[in-house]
C-alpha positions in Angstrom: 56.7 10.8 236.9 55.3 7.2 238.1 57.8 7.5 241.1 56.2 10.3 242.0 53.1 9.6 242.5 54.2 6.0 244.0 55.8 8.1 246.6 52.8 10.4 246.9 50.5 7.9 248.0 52.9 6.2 249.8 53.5 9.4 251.8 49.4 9.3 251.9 49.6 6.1 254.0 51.6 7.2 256.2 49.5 10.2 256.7 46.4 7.7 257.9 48.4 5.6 259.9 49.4 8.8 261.7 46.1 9.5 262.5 45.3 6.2 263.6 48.3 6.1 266.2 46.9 9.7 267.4 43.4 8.3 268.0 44.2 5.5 269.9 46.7 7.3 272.1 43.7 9.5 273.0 40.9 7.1 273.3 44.0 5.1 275.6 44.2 8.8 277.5 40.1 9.0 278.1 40.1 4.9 279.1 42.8 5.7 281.7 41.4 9.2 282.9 38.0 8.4 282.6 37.4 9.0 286.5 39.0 12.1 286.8 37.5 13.7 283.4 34.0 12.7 284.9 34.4 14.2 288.3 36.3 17.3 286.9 33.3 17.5 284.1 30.6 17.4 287.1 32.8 20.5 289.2 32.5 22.5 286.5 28.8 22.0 285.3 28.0 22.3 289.2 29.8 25.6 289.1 28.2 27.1 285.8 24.9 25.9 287.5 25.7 27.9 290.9 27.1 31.0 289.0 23.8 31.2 286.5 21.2 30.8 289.8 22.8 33.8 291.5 22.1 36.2 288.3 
């Protein structure tokens, strides 16, 4: 019974570091794409804003 909770929160760990990994992968993504989420973020905000004046 001790093995398996050894391997439980073992397993746990490995859970978090998942996590961790996936994070920095996406903050890495937003660092390198930063430009070209802005500028796409602006076109589409412009848009909404021209589409909600003509109703």
């Amino acid at each position: 019974m001790h093995e398996w909770m050894n391997f439980w929160e073992e397993e746990e760990a490995v859970g978090v570091v998942e996590i961790i990994l996936i994070l920095v992968v996406l903050i890495g993504l937003v660092v390198i794409f930063k430009e070209q989420l802005t500028t796409l973020v602006q076109k589409l905000l412009s848009k909404i804003s021209k589409q909600s004046n003509a109703i």
